[in-house]
Structure formats: structure tokens, C-alpha cells
N, C-alpha and C positions, 0 to 999 in steps of 0.2 A: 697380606696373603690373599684375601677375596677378589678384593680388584685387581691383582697379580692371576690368580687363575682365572678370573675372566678374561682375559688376555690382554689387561694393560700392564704399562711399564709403569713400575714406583720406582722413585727413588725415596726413599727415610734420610730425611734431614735432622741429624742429631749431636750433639753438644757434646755427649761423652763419647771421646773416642776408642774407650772399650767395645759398647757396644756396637761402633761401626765396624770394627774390627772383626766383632762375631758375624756379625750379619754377613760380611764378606767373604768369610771363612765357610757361611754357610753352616751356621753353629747358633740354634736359636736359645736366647736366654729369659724367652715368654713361654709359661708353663703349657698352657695352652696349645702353642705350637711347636710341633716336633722338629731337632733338627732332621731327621729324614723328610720329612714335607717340606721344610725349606728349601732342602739339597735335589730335592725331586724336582723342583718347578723350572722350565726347560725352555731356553734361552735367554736365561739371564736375568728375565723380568724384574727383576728384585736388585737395587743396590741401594748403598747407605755411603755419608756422605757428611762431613761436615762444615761441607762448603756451600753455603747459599746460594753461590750462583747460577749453582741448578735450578733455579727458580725461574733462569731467564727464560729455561727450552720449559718449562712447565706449563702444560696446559688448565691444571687445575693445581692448587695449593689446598690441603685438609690440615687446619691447626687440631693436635692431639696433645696438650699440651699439658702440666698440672696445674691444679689450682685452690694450692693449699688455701689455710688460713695463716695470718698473721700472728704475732705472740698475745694481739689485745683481740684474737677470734673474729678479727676482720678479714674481708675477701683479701687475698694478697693477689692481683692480677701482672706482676709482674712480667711473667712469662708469657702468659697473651698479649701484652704488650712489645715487648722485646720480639717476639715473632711477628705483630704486623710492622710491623718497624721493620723488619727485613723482609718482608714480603712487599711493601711499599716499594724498595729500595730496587724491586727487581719487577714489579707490575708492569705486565704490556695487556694488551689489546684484545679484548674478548676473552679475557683470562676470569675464570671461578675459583671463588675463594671461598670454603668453605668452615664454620666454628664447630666444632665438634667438644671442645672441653666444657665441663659445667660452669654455670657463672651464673650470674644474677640474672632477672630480665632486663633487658634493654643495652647489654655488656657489644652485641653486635653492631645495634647503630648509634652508641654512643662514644665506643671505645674503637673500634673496628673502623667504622667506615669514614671517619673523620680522616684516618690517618692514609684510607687507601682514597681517597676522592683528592687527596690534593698531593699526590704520587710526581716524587722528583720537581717538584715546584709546579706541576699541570694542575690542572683542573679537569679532575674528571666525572663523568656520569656514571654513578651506579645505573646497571640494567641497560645499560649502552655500551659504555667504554669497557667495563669490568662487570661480574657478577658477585654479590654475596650472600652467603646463606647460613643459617644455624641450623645442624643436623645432632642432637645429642647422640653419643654413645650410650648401648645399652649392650652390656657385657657382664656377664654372671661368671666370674672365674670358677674354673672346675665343673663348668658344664659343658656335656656333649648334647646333648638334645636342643637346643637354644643356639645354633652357631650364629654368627655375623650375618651370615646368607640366607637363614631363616627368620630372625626374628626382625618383625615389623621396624621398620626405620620414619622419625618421626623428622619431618623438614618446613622449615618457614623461610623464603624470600624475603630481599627488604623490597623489593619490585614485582610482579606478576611472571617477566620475563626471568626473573632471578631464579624464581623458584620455577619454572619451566629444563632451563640450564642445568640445573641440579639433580632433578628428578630424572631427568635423560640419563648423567653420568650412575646414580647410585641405583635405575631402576635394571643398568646393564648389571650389575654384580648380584643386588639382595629384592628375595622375593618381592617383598611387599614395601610401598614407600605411601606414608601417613603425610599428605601436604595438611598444611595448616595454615590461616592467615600472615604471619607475619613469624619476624625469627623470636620476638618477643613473647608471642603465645607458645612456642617448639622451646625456648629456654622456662619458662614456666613449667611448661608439661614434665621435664626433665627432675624439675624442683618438687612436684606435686608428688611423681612416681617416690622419690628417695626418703620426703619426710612423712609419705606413706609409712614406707616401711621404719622410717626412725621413731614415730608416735606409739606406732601398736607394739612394738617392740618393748615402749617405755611403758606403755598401759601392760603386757602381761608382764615385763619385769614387777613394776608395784604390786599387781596381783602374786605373783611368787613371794615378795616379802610379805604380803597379805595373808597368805596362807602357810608361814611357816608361824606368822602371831597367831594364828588359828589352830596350827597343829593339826592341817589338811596337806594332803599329797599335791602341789601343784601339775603335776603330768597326769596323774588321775582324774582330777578336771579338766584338761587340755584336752583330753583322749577324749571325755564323757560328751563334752561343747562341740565337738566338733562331727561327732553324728548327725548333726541337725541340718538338713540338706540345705538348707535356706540363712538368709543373714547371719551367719558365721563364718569369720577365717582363720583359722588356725596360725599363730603367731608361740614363737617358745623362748625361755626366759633365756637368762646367757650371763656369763661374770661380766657383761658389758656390751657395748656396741664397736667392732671396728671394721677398717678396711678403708680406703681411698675417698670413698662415696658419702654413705650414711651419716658415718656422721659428721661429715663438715657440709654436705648440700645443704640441708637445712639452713644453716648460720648464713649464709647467701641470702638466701632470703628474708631471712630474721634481721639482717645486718642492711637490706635494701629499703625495710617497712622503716625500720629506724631513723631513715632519710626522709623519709613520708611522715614523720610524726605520728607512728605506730608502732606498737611493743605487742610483735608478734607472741603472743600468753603460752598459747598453745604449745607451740616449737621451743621456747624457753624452759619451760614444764619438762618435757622429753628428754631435754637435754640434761637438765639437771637430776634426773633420774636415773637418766642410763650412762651419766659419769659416775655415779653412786653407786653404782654394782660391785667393782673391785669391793669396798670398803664392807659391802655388807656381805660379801664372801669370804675376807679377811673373818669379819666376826665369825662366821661358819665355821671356821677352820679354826680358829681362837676359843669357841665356846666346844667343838671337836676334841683339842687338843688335852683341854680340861677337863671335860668327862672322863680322857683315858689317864686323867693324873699328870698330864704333863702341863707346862706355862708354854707358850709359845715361844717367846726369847728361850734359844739355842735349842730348837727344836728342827732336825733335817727336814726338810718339807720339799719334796721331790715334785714341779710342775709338769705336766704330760701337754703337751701342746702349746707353742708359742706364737703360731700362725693368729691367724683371725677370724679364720674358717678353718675348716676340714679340707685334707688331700690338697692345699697350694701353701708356697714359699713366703707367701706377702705375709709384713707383718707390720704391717702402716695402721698405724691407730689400734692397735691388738687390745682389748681388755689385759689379757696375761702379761703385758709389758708393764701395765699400771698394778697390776697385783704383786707382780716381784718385786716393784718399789716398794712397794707397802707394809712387804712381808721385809723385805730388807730391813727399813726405817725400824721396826718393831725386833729385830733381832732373832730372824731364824734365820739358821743357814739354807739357803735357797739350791737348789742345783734342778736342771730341765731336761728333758728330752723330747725332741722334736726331729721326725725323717726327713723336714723338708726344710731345717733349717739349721745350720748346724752350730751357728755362734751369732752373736750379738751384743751392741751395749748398752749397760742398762744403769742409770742413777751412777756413771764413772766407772761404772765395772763392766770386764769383757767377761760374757758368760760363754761354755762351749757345750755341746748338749754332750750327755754323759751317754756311756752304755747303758743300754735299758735289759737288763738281766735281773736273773730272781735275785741276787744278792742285792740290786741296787736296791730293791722296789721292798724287801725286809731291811733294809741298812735305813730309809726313811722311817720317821714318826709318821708323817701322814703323805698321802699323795693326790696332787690336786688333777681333777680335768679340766682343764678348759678348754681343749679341742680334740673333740673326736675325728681323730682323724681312721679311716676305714682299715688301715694296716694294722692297729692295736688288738692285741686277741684278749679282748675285754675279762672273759672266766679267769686267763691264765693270772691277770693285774689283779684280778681280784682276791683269787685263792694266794697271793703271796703277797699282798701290801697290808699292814698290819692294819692301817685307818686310809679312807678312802674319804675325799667330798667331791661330789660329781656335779659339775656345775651344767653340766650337759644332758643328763641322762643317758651315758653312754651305757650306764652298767645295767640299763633296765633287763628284765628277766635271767639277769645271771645267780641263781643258788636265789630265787625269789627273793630277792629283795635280803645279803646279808647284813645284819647288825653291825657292823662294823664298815657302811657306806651312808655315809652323807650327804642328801640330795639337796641341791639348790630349792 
């Protein structure tokens, strides 16, 4: 959509032919962007496509690709593979090619430009014949302040002229372009931003279990630390870590040192912390259940949120997904409600989000947050759910603090 209202043409090369279909229909199925902004963009600029050969009229090729982990928590690069391999397939002359998906360092001139320099049996010259570049995505789903076009875009060349080429095309769409030496330091930086936020995340998760063995408020410390204008950032605890990014970039990296005869400590630590969260909110809700007389096994336990955030549809790596296993395994009957999500499957079961009404939320033993989402009228869940555990703090200043809520 950015480089479409800057007046170039895209075409979206995509594998599911649902979503080509939307796109054509002019019907977006990214939260982010609305179908009326789609439908508004004015002559055509925008189509989709699952046919590669678009690639032959293409002037520039951007891989947005995913880049899960595997079942043994290794980088799975399949699909950045499988895309230069069609991008090869269809490289001509003065053509830029740009990585945009996350990966390890060195994923660009080790995997990438192997397969684009000896394009259709040629031999070609990066920064001559072709260009390529690693520019990571940085996208904050469910923010309007932060769009595409504002915030800073970080880019490395594997050539001088590469990253010349590049900065041209992305300096026409987004404010500001961040060049850097090479695409190895731009895949780095990308890795440094996400297990930023994966570490401190796992540092004030431990500190939340830390202070409930204490029998301190952990949001009353969050609140107090963070008056201090200087060397402090504010980070808040959570049933876990998810969404597309957090917590699989790290393991990229953890999983490239590995190669190097290095055990990244640090990132291993984090990890193993912030998978731990389900389990030690299960206890909350287990040692909950038992104060009010009940066992857990066959106890309704109504989840409020299944996203991974707040106010969006994703629910790729969700803590709440790993809790409802949990809770399953253990023997409550489980049932959810989520606005932005209406079904899913979970440990072989299809769940479908229930009506969220005063009977449901007294028909529960206990009801879980795990995602605040802004639509919830917090007082109303409060004054009618007999037992509450807030793993969010959503319910902060409702009836100050009732007896019968549960803070993470």
C-alpha cells in the first residue's frame, strides 16, 4: 500500500489463491489496512497474482516471506528459498532485489545471492547485472502512529552501488532510510531490536514470579521504576510471549552462534522463561480455584482473549493458545471469547468464541485475561465474574483492587 500511493505499481505475488482473490476484489484481509483504502487507490496500482512471471516486467522484487522455526526450533528458510528460486528463474538486467523477512546474519549473501549470480545457467555480477539488499520489516500491528511511511527503514547492500539502488526506490515511499554497511549488519540489527524486547520481557516476567513469592504487587513496582527519568524502561509481565516476531527471532540467532561453537546463554535463559509463563498462570488459576473451594479438574474456566496482543486477529504463537492446552490436559472445561477471533484449533479441538454476556461470565468458575483487548468494559467482567486472574492488568483501578481478582 505505501509504495502503491507513492505512485508505483505492485504487483503481490502470493501462493494462496484466497488471498489473491481478496486483493482483486479489492477486499483487504490485513488488519492494518482497510478495505476502503484498498478500494480507494486509483488506477489499479495494486494487483495480486500467483503467477511468477510477473517478475519478468518487475523492476524491483521485495521477498516478505515467513520465516518460521522448524519442530527442532531451527530456522526453517524454506520459503526464502523457494522465492529466490523463482525470482532466479525470472532475473533480467538491472533488476533489485530486495530481503525484507527476518533470518539469521548472513541469510542474504549466503542463501540469496548464490542462487541470483548464476541466474538461468549466467553468471552474474551483483551491483552490476542485478542488485541486492536486506531491508528488515518493522511493523507494530495495531499501530496508527508508527505507519510504514514513518518509521525509520533500516537497509545494507551487498555492494556500495546496491545499497545506492535501494535507497533510491524506499527513500521515494518512507521518511527516513537508515543505510548500514552491509545486509549482514541490517539482518543483525533486525535480530538485536526483537531479542531486545524478548530478554526484558523475560527479565520482568521472573521478576512477576519473583514478587508474587514475596507477596508484592508487581504493577506497583513497574509503576514506582519507572518514574525515574534515567536508565529505566518499562517492560510488563504477560501469560507469555507471542506473535510472529519475538519469539522466534531470537532462536535465529541462538541457532547461528550454534554454528560458531557458541551457546548463546543469554537468549536461551529468556526463552526458557517466557515458555514458562503459561504454566505458572495455570498455578494462579489452580491455587485461585482452591481458595474458592473448588479443584480445577471440571471447573468452567472462561479465557477472555486469544489474540497475542490487544485490538488484532493474529494468533501466531499466542501464550493463550498454550494455556488452553494446559488447562485442557488438567481437566477444566475450557470455553473463550475473543472480537477478533471467532474459532480455532487447539490440542485437536475446534474451539468457537462463545457469547460474552452476564450469564456466560457467572456460568464460569473463573475467568482468565490474557488479552486486553480495548472493546472489554472491564467494571462490567468484573462486577459479574465470580473469580478473576488478570494476567494483564486490565482490571487495574476497577472497585480498587476487588478480592476476588487475581493479578499475575
Amino acid at each position: 500500500m505505501t509504495f502503491a500511493e507513492a505512485g508505483f505499481s505492485v504487483v503481490g505475488i502470493e501462493i494462496d489463491e484466497e488471498k489473491v482473490r481478496a486483493v482483486q476484489r479489492r477486499e483487504s484481509y490485513i488488519d492494518d489496512v482497510s478495505s476502503e483504502r484498498l478500494a480507494a487507490l486509483a488506477g489499479g496500482r495494486i494487483t495480486a497474482t500467483s503467477d511468477f512471471s510477473s517478475l519478468a516486467h518487475a523492476d524491483v522484487a521485495i521477498v516478505c516471506v515467513p520465516t518460521p522455526l522448524g519442530k527442532t526450533r531451527d530456522p526453517d528458510l524454506s520459503n526464502i528459498i523457494a522465492a529466490a528460486d523463482e525470482i532466479a528463474r525470472w532475473l533480467h538486467h538491472g533488476m533489485l532485489v530486495v530481503l525484507e523477512s527476518t533470518t539469521y546474519p548472513g541469510t542474504t549473501e549466503e542463501v540469496i545471492l548464490p542462487r541470483l549470480s548464476s541466474s538461468n545457467g549466467q553468471s552474474l555480477e551483483v551491483g552490476e547485472d542485478f542488485f541486492l539488499a536486506f531491508s528488515p520489516e518493522r511493523i507494530d500491528p495495531g499501530r496508527s502512529d508508527w505507519t510504514v511511511e514513518k518509521t525509520p527503514k533500516v537497509m545494507g547492500g551487498v555492494t556500495p552501488r546496491c545499497l545506492r539502488v535501494a535507497r533510491k526506490l524506499y527513500e521515494a515511499a518512507i521518511a527516513q532510510v537508515v543505510p548500514v554497511s552491509s545486509p549482514r549488519v541490517a539482518e543483525m540489527v533486525k535480530l538485536l531490536e526483537n531479542t531486545f524486547r524478548a530478554t526484558n520481557i523475560a527479565l520482568v516476567n521472573e521478576i512477576a514470579i519473583i514478587c508474587n513469592r514475596l507477596g508484592v504487587d508487581v504493577w506497583e513496582v513497574i509503576d514506582a521504576a519507572k518514574t525515574k527519568p534515567f536508565g529505566f524502561m518499562p517492560f510488563y509481565p504477560g501469560p507469555g510471549l507471542g506473535g510472529h516476531c519475538i519469539p522466534i527471532d531470537p532462536q535465529y540467532l541462538a541457532w547461528k552462534l550454534r554454528t560458531l561453537n557458541y551457546n548463546a546463554r543469554f537468549i536461551q535463559l529468556a526463552q526458557e522463561i517466557n515458555l514458562g509463563m503459561p504454566g505458572f498462570v495455570l498455578t494462579l488459576i489452580s491455587d485461585a480455584l482452591n481458595d474458592a473451594g473448588r479443584p480445577l479438574k471440571g471447573s468452567r474456566v472462561l479465557v477472555l482473549g486469544v489474540a497475542y496482543k490487544s485490538d488484532v486477529a493474529d494468533i501466531r504463537e499466542s501464550p493463550a493458545l498454550d494455556l488452553i492446552e494446559l488447562l485442557i490436559e488438567k481437566g477444566a472445561a475450557v470455553s473463550y471469547h475473543d472480537p477478533f477471533v471467532p474459532d480455532f484449533d487447539v490440542d485437536g479441538l475446534s474451539l468457537s468464541s462463545v457469547h460474552l454476556d452476564e450469564a456466560a461470565l457467572k456460568a464460569s468458575d473463573c475467568v482468565v485475561i490474557t488479552t486486553a483487548h480495548s472493546a472489554y468494559d472491564w467494571p462490567w467482567i468484573v462486577a459479574n465474574s465470580p473469580l478473576i486472574v488478570d494476567t494483564r492488568n486490565a482490571t487495574r483501578g476497577v472497585d480498587a483492587d476487588p478480592s476476588h481478582v487475581v493479578k499475575i
